[in-house]
N, C-alpha and C positions, 0 to 999 in steps of 0.2 A: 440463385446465389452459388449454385453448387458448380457452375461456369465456372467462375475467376481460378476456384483453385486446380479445375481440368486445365483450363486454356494455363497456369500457370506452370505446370507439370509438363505440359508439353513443350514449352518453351525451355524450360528446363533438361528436359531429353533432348532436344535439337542443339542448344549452346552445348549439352556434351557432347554428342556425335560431332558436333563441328572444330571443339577443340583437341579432340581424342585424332582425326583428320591433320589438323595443324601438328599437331604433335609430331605423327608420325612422317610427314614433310619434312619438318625440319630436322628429324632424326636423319633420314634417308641424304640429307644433303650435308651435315655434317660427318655422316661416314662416309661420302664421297670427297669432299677437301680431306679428311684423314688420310683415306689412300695416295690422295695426290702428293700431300705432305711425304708420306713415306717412297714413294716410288722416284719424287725430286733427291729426297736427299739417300737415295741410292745413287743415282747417275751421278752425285754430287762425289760423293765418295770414289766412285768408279772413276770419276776423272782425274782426282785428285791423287789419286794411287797411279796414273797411269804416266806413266813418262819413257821415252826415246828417245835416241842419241843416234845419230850418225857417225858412225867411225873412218867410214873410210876417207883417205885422203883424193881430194880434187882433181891433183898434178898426177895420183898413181893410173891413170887411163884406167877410169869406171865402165868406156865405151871399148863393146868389142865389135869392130868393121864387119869383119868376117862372120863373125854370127848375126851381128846385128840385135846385141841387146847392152843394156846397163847393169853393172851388176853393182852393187850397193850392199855394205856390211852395216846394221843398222843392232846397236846393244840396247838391250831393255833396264833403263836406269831406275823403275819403278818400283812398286811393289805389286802391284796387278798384273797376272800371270794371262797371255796372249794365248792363240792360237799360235802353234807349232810350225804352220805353212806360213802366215804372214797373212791370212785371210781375213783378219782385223781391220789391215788397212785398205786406206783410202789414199790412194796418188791418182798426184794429178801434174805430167812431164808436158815441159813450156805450154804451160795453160789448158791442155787438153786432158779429160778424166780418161784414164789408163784404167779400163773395163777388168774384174778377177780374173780372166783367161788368156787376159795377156801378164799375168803375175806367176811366177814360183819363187815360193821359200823353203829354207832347209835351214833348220838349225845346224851350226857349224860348232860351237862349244860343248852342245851333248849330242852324245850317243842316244837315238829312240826315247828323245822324253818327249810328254804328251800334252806338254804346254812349255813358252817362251817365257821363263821365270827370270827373276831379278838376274842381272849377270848375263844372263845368256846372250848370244851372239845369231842374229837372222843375217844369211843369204839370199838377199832379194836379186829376183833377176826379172826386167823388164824386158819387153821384145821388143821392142822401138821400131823394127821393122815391120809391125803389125799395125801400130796406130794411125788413126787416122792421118791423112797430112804430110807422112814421111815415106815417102819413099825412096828407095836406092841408098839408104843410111842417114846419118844424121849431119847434117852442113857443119861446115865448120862456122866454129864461134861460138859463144854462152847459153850455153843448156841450164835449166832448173828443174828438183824434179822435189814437189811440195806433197808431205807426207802430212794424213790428218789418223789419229787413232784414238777415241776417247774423249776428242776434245783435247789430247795432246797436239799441237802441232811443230812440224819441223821443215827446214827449207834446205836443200842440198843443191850448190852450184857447180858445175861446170864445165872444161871448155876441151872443144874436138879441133885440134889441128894448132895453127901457128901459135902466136905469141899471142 
């Protein structure tokens, strides 16, 4: 008789180690969708704060022959403050990705600040003579050159030579 309430004891220690187990699963998995949550509505935020404008004008010749790059004035309309160089972004000139070493930026509206803050004005210059695909400069006719930062994006067109 003294069976049932052994073997019942132990079944009782087992259904706890195995809920105690459960437990701690589904803890382990609910603080990883937590993270997830938090870290989505960061990027959320980040892009939502993040906005660009192209300033320059199309007709003012963006294209220099003789050096053989684009140069592009590009204002920060957002509230989320950039990297200083234009290292943020992401171009990509008539459909080909324009690699960071063929990019330089300079802030043009301040003097040695250490981020591209609401307001400020980027000096993008592209080497077009570098990229793949082009050489001896750029053909005449309609150029694009497709900015992505943040999940902002912007499209800047245009044109080398006649009408």
């Amino acid at each position: 008789m003294a069976s049932v309430p052994v073997s019942h004891l132990i079944l009782f220690i087992a259904s706890l180690v195995i809920a105690a187990g459960v437990v701690g699963t589904i803890t382990t998995g609910v603080d990883r969708v937590s993270a997830a949550v938090d870290d989505a509505g960061l990027d959320a935020t980040e892009q939502l704060r993040t906005d660009v404008t192209f300033i320059s004008d199309p007709s003012a010749g963006v294209y220099n022959a003789t050096e053989g790059n684009v140069t592009l004035l590009i204002k920060n309309t957002g509230t989320y403050r950039l990297a200083p160089d234009g290292s943020d972004l992401d171009v990509v000139f008539d459909g080909g990705y324009v690699r960071p070493s063929k990019l330089s930026g300079e802030l043009v509206s301040v003097d040695g600040a250490n981020a591209w803050s609401r307001g400020d004005v980027l000096r993008l210059t592209i080497e077009v003579s570098e990229i793949d695909g082009v050489n001896g400069g750029l053909a005449d006719g309609d150029h694009r050159v497709y900015l992505s930062v943040n999940g902002d994006e912007e499209l800047f067109q245009f044109r080398v030579g006649g009408n």
